[in-house]
N, C-alpha and C positions, 0 to 999 in steps of 0.2 A: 971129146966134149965130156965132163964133168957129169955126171949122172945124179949130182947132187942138186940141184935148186936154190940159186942165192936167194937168202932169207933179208927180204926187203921189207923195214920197218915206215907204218904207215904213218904221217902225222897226225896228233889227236883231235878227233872232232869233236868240236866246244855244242852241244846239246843246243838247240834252238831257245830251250828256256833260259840259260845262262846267258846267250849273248845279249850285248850290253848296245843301245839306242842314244840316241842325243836330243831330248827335247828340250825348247825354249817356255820356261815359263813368264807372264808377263805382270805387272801389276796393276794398280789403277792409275798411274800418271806413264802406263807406256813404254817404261821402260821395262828392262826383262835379262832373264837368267838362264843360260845353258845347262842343261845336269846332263851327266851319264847314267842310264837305269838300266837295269835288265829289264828284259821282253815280261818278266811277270809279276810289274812293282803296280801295286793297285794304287789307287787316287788317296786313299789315306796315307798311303807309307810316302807318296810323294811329301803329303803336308807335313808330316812327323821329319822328313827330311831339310824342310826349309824351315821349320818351327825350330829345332836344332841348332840349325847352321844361323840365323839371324837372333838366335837366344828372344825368341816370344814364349809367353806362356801360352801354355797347351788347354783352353775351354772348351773343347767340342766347338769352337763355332768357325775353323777355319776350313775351308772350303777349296776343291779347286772346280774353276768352271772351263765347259767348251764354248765358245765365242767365233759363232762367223760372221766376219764385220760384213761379208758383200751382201749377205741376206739378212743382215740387221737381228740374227738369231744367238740365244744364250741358254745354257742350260746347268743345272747343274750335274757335277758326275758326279756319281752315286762314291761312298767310299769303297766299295768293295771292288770297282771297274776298275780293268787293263786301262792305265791309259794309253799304253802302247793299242790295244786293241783299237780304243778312239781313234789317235792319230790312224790307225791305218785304212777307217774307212772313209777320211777325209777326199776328197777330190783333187788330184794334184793339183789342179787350176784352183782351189778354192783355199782361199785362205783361211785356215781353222788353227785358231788361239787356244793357250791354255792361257787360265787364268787363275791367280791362288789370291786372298782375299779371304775375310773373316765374311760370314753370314751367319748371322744370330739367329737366322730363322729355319733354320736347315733341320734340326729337328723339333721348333717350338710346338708343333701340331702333337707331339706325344705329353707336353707337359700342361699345356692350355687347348682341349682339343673345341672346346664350344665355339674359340674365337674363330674357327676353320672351316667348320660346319655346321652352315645355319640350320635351323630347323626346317626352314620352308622349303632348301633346297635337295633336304634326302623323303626317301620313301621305303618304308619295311618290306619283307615280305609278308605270307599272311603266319608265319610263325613265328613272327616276332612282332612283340610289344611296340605297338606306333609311338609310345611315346617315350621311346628308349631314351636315354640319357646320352649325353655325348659320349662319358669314356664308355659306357657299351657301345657307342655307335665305331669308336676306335678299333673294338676288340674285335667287331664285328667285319670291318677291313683287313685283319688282319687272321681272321679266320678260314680254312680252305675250304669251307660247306658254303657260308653263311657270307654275304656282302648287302650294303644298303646299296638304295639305287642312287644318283645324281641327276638332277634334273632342273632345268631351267630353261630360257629363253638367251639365244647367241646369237650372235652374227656370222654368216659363213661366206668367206670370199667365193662364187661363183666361177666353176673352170671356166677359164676361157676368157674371162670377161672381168672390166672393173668396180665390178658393184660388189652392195655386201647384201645376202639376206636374211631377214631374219627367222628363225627357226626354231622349235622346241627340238630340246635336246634330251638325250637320257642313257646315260651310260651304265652299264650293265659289264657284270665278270664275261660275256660271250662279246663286246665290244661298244663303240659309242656308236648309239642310232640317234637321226630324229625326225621328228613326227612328219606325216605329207597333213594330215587334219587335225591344225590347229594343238590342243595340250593330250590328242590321244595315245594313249602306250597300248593300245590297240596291236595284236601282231600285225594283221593286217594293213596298218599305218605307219608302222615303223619301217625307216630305211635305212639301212645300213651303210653308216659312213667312212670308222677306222676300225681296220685291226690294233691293239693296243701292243699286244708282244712282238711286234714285228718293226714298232713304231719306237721312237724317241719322244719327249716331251720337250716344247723350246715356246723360251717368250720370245714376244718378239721386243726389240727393242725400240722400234721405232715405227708403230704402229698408221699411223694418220699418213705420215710424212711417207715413208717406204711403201706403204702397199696401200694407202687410201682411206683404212679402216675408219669406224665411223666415231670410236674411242679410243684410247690410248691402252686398253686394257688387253691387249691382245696374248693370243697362243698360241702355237699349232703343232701338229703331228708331224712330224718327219721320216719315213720310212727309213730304215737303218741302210740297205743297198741302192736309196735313193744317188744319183749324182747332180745338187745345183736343185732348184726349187721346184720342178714340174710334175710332181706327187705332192710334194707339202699341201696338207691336209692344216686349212690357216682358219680361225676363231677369233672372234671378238665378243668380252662381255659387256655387260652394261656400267659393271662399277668396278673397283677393285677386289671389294669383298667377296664378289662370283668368282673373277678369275683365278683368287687366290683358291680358293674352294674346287674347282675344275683342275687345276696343275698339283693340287694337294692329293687330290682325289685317284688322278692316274697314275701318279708315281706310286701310291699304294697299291693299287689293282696291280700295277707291272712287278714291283719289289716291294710288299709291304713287308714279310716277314724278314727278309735279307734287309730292310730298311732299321726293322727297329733292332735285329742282332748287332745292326753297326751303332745304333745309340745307342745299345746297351756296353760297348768294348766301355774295357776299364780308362777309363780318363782322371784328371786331376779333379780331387773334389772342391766343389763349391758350399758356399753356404747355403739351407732349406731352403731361400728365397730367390739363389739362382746367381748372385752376385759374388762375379771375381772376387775375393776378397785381397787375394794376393797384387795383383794386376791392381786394382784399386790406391791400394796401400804403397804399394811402388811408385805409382805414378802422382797420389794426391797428397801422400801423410794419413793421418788418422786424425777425427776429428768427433767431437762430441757432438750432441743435439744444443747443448748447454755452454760449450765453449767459445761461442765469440769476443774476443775480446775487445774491451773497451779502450786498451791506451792507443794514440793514436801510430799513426805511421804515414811516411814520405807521400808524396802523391805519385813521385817520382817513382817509389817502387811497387804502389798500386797497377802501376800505368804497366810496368813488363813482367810482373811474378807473373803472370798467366801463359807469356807467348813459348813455355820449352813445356807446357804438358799437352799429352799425346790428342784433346779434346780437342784444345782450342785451333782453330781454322783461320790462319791470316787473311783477310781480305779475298774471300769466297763469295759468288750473290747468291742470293736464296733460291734460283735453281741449281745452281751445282750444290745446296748443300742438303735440298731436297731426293737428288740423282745419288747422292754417297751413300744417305740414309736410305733409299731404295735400292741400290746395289748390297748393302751390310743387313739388308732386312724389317720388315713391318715388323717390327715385336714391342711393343708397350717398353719403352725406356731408353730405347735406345734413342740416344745425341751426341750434338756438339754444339760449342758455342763459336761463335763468328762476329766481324767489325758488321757494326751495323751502316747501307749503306744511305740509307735517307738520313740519318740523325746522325751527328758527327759526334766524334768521342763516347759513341753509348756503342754496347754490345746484344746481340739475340742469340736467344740458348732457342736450337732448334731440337723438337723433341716428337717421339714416334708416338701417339697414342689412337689406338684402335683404328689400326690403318690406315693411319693420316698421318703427315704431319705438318705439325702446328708450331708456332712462332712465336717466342714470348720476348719483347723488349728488356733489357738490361739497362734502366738508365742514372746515369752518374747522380749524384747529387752531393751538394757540399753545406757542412754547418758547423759553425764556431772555427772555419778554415780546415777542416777534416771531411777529405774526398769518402763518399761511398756509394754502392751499387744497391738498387733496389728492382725490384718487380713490382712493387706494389704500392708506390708513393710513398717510401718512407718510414713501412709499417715496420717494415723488417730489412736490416741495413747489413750489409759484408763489406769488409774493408777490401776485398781485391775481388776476383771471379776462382779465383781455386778456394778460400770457404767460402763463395758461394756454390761451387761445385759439391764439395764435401758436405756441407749441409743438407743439399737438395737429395743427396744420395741416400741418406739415411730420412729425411722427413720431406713427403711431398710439401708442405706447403698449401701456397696457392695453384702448384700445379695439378693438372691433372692424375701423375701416379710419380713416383723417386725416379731417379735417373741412375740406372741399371748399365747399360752398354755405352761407353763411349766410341763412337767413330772414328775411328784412327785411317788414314794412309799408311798401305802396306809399301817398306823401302827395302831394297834390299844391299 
């Protein structure tokens, strides 16, 4: 026997961080897209990967979400998250989505932080100024001493049972409590409800209908090694403008500084006022305040210059075009326009203003045999709905504020 050792070469082991995943991402009409990633692609290099490959321009506002349909729950992933890590705490039995999609509102809370936190609903400590201004009250989230408190009145699903009650809340850096007597922050009153770091933040989607709830405004806490809903820690506010304030407000306690390093990564610039300009320009033309022109034109080509830009929405009703604008975000500007379904031949520009949205008629009008679009009886006339897009972009008008975001369907 050979006294020597046949030298047997091993084959190479690929690192766990280099092996490569198969995730399906989906978009808002359902359909969805295969990718290969390695184990360590976070949730932004996904979107810079599909912003890429579908040639979109790159605003900060594209977004991917986690989505489980059976629990009517969505969240967003933060940019910085594994979404491998996601996928893996999912529930084999449970169905859990990714979802890519623009959201305009994903960091609006750094650039407009008053429309996010009302006054009524924070509290100082005693070394600080009660009547701190919002972006101190920002700085002060994002501080590792220093945090305001939250506080208000919720609803909270009852274990066990299908009722909701309602409850003072107050969320604090040690976690969210609320009160056994009435509005007191009493130690002794306060009950301890969630851990927040241990926790996820998810809306719910279908609030009334899935779990009862007693508004549509729902939220709840999901423990991260939860499996399926029987921890989910579930919430309901009174209006919109709470629960966006409460989901604002945790996601900062949990990651604010990691939140705004991700708003700060370098991105394409916009103009001071926030507006694609590129995107704009690509999709409308460019158009003056002062440019409308007076010779006439076809009615014929009134009728379809609007139907290939990326706004306009064929034959959508005013809830799905209410659901698009709340999936793409409450932010001041953001719309689309859509066939109007009571009035035939007119069109409604649906538009996001202070977290609502609101409806405005588009209706045709004709004189000396020259079709035009008005808002306003007449006062102020466009020969098609793209200048009247383009105008509206650059001069509110009659409306409420310029139309900043368009709505688009993500295709891939």
């Amino acid at each position: 026997m050979s006294l020597y050792a046949r030298r047997v070469t091993l084959p190479a082991i690929t690192p766990l961080v280099l092996q490569k995943r198969v995730i399906k991402v989906f978009n808002e009409d359902g359909t969805s897209r295969a990718l290969e990633v390695p184990n360590d692609i976070t949730a932004v290099n996904i979107c810079q990967l599909l912003i890429q490959k579908n040639h979109y321009i790159d605003d900060q506002s594209w977004t991917m979400f986690e989505q489980l349909p059976t629990l009517c729950l969505e969240r967003i992933i933060e940019d910085h998250e594994l979404v491998i890590d996601v996928q893996s705490k999912c529930d084999m039995e449970e169905d859990c989505r990714f979802y890519f999609r623009k959201y305009y509102a994903k960091y609006e809370f750094f650039k407009n932080p008053e429309d996010y936190f009302p006054d009524l609903m924070l509290s100082y400590s005693n070394e600080v100024n009660g009547t701190a201004k919002s972006l101190d009250t920002l700085k002060m989230f994002l501080s590792t001493t220093t945090y305001p408190e939250v506080h208000s009145y919720l609803y909270m699903s009852e274990k066990g049972k299908k009722s909701w009650k309602k409850q003072f809340f107050v969320l604090r850096r040690s976690g969210l409590y609320f009160s056994t007597k009435g509005t007191s922050k009493d130690p002794r009153h306060l009950q301890f409800f969630s851990d927040l770091s241990q926790s996820n933040i998810y809306v719910l989607l279908s609030a009334r209908k899935m779990y009862g709830a007693p508004t549509d405004y729902g939220f709840c806490l999901k423990p991260n090694k939860t499996r399926g809903a029987k921890e989910m820690k579930m919430l309901c506010a009174e209006n919109e403008e709470s629960k966006i304030c409460w989901v604002t407000a945790i996601r900062l306690y949990k990651n604010g500084k990691q939140i705004y390093q991700n708003y700060q990564r370098p991105h394409q610039k916009n103009d001071p006022n926030g507006h694609n300009l590129t995107a704009m320009r690509k999709s409308c033309g460019r158009i003056s305040a002062h440019s409308i022109p007076t010779t006439s034109q076809k009615s014929k080509l009134n009728i379809v210059v609007h139907m290939s830009q990326p706004w306009f929405h064929h034959k959508i009703s005013r809830d799905e075009a209410q659901k698009l604008i709340h999936q793409q975000g409450l932010v001041n500007g953001v719309f689309l326009v859509r066939d109007s379904q009571s009035t035939p031949k007119s069109f409604v520009l649906s538009l996001c203003y202070g977290q609502k949205v609101k409806h405005f008629q588009i209706l045709p009008i004709e004189d000396e045999g020259e079709l035009f679009y008005t808002l306003d009886e007449g006062h102020t006339r466009f020969t098609d709905l793209t200048q009247f897009v383009e105008f509206h972009q650059l001069n509110k008008g009659i409306l409420p504020c310029t139309l900043k975001h368009y709505c688009t369907r993500v295709t891939f």
